[in-house]
N, C-alpha and C positions, 0 to 999 in steps of 0.2 A: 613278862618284861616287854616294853613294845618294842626297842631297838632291838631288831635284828643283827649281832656281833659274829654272823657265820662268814664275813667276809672277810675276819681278822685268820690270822693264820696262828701266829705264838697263841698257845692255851692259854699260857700263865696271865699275857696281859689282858687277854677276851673272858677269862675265868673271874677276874680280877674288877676288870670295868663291868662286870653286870653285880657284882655286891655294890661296887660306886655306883653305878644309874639307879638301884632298889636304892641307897642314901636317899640321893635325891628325890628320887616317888617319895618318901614318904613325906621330907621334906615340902614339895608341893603340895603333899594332902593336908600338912598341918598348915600350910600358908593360906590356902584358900577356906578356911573355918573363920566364920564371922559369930560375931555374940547374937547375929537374928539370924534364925534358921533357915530362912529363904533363902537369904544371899549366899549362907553356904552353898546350898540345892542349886541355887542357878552357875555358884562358882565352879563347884564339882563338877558339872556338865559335863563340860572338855576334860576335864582331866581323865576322866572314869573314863573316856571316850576311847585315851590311849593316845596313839600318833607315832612318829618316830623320834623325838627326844633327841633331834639330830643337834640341837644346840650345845644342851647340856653336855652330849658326849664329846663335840667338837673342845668342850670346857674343860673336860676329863683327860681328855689324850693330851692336848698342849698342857696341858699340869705335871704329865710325865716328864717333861725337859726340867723337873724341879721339884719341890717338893710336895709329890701331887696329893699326897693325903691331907693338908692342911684345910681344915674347920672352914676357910676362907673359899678354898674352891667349891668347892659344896653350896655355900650360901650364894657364890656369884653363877653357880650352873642352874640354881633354883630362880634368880630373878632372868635369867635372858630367858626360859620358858614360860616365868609368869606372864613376860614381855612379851614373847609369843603369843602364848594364851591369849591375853586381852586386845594384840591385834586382830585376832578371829573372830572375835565377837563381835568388834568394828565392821571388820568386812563382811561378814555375811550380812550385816545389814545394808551396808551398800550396794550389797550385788542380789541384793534380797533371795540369796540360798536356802533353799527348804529345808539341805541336809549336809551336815559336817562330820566327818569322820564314822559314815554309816547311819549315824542318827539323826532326829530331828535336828537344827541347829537350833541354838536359843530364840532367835529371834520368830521362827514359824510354832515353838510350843511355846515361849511365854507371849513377847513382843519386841516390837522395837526397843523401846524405853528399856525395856529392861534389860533385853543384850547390851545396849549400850554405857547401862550403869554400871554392869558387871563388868567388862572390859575396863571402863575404869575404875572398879574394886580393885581391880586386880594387877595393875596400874598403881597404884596408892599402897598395894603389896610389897608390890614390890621395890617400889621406893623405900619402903620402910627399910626393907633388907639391905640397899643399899646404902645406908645412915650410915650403918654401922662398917661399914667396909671402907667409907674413905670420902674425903671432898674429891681424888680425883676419881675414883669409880663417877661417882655422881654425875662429874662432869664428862666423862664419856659416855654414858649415858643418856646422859642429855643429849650431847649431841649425835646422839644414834638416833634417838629418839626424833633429832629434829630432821634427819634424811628418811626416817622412815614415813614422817608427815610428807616431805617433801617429795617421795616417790609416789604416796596418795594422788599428791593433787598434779602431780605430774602425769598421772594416769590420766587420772579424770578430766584434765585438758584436754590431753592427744597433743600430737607432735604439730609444732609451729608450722606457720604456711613453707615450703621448700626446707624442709627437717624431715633425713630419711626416716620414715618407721620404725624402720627396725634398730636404728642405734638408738632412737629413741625408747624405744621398749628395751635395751639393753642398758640404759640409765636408768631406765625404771627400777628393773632387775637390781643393778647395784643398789640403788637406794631401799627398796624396800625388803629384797632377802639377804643381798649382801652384806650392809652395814652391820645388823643386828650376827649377823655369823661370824665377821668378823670382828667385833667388840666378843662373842662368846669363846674365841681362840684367845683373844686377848686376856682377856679376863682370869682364862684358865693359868696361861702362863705367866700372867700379873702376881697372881696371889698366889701360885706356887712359889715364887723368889727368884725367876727367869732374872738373868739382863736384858739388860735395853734391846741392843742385837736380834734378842730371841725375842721376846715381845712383838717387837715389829714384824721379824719373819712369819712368827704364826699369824698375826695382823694382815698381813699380805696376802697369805694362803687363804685364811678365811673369807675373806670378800673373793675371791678368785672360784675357789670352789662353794660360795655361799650362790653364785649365777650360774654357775654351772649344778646345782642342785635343783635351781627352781625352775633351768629353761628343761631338765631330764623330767621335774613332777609335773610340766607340763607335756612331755609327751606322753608320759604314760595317761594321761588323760585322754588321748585320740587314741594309743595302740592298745590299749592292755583291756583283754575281755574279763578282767577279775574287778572286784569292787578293793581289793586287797591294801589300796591306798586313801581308801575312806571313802573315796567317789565313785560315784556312776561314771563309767567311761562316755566323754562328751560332754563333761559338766562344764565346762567353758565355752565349749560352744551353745549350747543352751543359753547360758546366761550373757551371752555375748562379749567375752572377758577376750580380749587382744592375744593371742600368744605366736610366738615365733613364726612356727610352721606356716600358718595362717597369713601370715604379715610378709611371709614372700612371697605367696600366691600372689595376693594384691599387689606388692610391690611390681613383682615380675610376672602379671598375668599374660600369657596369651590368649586368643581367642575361646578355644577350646578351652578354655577355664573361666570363661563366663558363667556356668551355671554356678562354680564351686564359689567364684568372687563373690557372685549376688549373695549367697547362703552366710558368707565370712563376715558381711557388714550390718548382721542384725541378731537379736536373740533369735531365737528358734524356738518353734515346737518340737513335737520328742520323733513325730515323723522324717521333719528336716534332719532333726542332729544324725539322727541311723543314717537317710545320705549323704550327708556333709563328712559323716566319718568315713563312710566309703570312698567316695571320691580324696578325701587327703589320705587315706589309710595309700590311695594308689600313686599319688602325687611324688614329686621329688622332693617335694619344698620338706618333706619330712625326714628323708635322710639328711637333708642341707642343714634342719634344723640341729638335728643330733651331732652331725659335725662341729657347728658352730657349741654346744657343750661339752664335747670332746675337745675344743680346744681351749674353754675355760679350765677345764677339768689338768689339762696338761699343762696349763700357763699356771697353775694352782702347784701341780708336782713340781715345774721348775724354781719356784720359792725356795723348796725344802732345802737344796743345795746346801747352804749355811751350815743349816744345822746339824749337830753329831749323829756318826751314822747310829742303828741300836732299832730297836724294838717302839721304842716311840715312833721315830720317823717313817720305817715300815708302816707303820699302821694308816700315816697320814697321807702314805703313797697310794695306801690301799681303798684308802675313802675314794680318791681319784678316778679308780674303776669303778667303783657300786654305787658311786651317786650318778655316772654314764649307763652303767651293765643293767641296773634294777629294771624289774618289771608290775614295782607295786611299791 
């Protein structure tokens, strides 16, 4: 199972959501099967690769406010990972990563071309699955889909002349892990037969703690000496990918952070990344980081309020610490 459920505490419901998460595997293993055997092979990729299936389960738990067993949640937990999926293929080629989730990525063992057609295989998947669920699936959808372009190219700009950095990378954040996490809370409590109310709540949560998920798997990318989250520790800075920590140095460089500034505004060799992780492993700008997701993390727990207290809600309290606590 790739999601780790040791942070849930009831048995019943942690017993429970890993036969729901094996649903959905298998579900994604039949969705990415094409009638030409390649594209199966290049679709498989990721998936066999594993991950955390943080989506799906965020789909799983908000279903609990309602009728979580329904045929519906299952199929909308399988397209926000397909949706996942086929952003990975995108971005490794734009940040041209040799390696995704431990292994090759697509694009260094086949190519470009082809990472980029499987990503939209898998794209064209998962649309299909969304036919059947609804015009208004569709349509949020879409429009998740249009924040998750629009966090792209928001990236790949950089922040306007006098636009701080870092709220800029915290838009980022919302747009391209946010949206899609929380369309995946939504969706869960959509199609279990939530009200309006609940919908929303979990809608809130989920973008809340979908940036406080991705500013924590950015740090474990500077602190953790294990490969345990798919990556070489460093791989951002490597490839020269913007993340928090980094982005206050520069903001709030002092003198004596000139060596670490210069290292922060460019890819790197594997020489530099060893001291550029030193030098931030020493910095403060890394506790400041982890603060600043601790308080997504916490503005994410104040949502729940709302909702009935129970077993469900627990759990969502609980994602709060282990998307801050993790070390992989």
């Amino acid at each position: 199972m790739p999601t780790s459920l040791a942070f849930l505490t009831d048995p019943v419901l942690r017993d429970g959501l890993r036969g729901r998460l094996q649903r959905v595997e298998t579900r994604l293993n039949e969705a990415v099967k094409s009638s030409y055997p390649f594209v199966t092979e290049t679709s498989v990729h990721l998936v066999e690769a594993g991950g955390k299936r943080f989506r799906p389960l965020m789909t799983l738990l908000c279903a609990d406010f309602g009728d979580a067993d329904n045929d519906e949640v299952y199929d909308a937990a399988t397209v926000v990972e397909l949706t996942h999926l086929a952003t990975l293929y995108h971005d490794d080629v734009m940040d041209e990563a040799p390696m995704r989730r431990g292994r090759p990525s697509a694009n260094s063992r086949w190519d470009n071309s082809v990472a980029i057609l499987t990503g939209d295989f898998l794209f064209s998947r998962a649309s299909d699955i969304l036919a059947d669920l609804g015009p208004e699936a569709v349509r949020i959808q879409a429009r998740t889909f249009e924040r998750l372009v629009t966090g792209q190219i928001r990236e790949t700009v950089g922040p306007a002349d006098g636009e701080d950095p870092v709220e800029h990378h915290l838009q980022v954040l919302s747009d391209k892990t946010g949206s899609l996490i929380a369309t995946s809370a939504q969706f869960g409590a959509m199609f279990a037969g939530c009200d309006e109310p609940t919908i929303d709540t979990v809608t809130r949560y989920g973008e809340r703690i979908g940036v406080a998920f991705q500013l924590a798997d950015d740090l474990v990318d500077l602190t953790s000496d294990s490969v345990d989250s798919g990556k070489t520790p460093g791989t951002d800075l490597k490839e020269g990918v913007p993340t928090l920590a980094g982005l206050i140095v520069l903001r709030d460089a002092a003198a004596e952070d000139a060596r670490l500034a210069g290292l922060l505004t460019r890819p790197l060799d594997d020489a530099e990344v060893g001291e550029a992780l030193t030098l931030l492993r020493g910095h403060d700008a890394v506790a400041r980081a982890r603060q600043v997701a601790r308080q997504w993390a916490d503005d994410a727990r104040e949502c729940l309020e709302p909702l009935p207290a129970g077993a469900a809600r627990d759990a969502l309290a609980a994602v709060c610490d282990y998307v801050v606590d993790r070390t992989g």
